[in-house]
C-alpha positions in Angstrom: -0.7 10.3 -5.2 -3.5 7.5 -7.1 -5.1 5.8 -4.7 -5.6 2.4 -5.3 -8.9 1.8 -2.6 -10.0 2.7 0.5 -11.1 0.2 3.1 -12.2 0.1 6.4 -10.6 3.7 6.6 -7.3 2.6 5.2 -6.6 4.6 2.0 -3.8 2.3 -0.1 -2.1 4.3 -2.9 1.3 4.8 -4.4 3.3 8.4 -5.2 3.4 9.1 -8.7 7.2 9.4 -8.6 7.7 6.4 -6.8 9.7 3.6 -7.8 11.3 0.0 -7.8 10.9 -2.3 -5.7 6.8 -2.3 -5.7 5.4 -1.1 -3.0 2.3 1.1 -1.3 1.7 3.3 1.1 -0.8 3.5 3.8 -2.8 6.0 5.9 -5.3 6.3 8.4 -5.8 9.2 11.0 -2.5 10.8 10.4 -1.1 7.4 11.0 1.4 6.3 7.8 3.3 3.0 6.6 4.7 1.8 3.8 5.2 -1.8 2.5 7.0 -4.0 0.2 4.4 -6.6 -2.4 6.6 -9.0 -2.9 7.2 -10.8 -0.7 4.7 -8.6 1.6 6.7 -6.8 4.3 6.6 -3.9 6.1 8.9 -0.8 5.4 8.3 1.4 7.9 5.2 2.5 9.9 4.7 5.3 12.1 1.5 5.2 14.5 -0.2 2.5 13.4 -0.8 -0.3 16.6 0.1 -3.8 15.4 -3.3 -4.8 15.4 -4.0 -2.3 12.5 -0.4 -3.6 10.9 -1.8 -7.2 10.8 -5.5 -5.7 9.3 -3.2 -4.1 6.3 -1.3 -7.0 5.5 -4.8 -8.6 5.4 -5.9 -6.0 2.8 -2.6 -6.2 1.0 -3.1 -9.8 0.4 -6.8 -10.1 -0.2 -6.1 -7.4 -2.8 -2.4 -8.2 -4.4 -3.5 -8.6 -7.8 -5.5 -5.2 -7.8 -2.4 -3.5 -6.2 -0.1 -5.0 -8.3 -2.1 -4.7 -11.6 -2.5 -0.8 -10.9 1.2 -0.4 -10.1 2.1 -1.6 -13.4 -0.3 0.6 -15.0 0.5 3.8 -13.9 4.1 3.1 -14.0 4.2 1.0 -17.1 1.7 3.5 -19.3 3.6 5.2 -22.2 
């Protein structure tokens, strides 16, 4: 499972089987979510309050082009 960064105890990363439509995964404290990059939206979280769900979109947008950019990496590498 790369990780893409860590911030603020947030670790972002994607599976290495993962697939289409682009999107990351979250944890923090045995808390989880999962979200969609384009548009941004969340998937599915389990744990997290809304407060933190807010912070993470935050991230996810302050960093899109890093997520994004590594996404196609990994996946796009031959």
């Amino acid at each position: 499972m790369p990780t893409i960064f860590k911030q603020n105890g947030f670790r972002i990363f994607f599976n290495s089987n993962d697939h289409l439509t682009k999107h990351i995964h979250i944890d923090k404290s045995g808390k989880t979510a999962k979200f969609f990059l384009d548009p941004i939206q969340l998937v599915v979280s389990k744990k997290f309050f809304a407060s933190e769900l807010r912070e993470i979109r935050i991230l996810i947008q302050d960093n899109l082009k890093l997520i994004e950019s590594s996404w196609d990496e990994y996946f796009n590498k031959s």
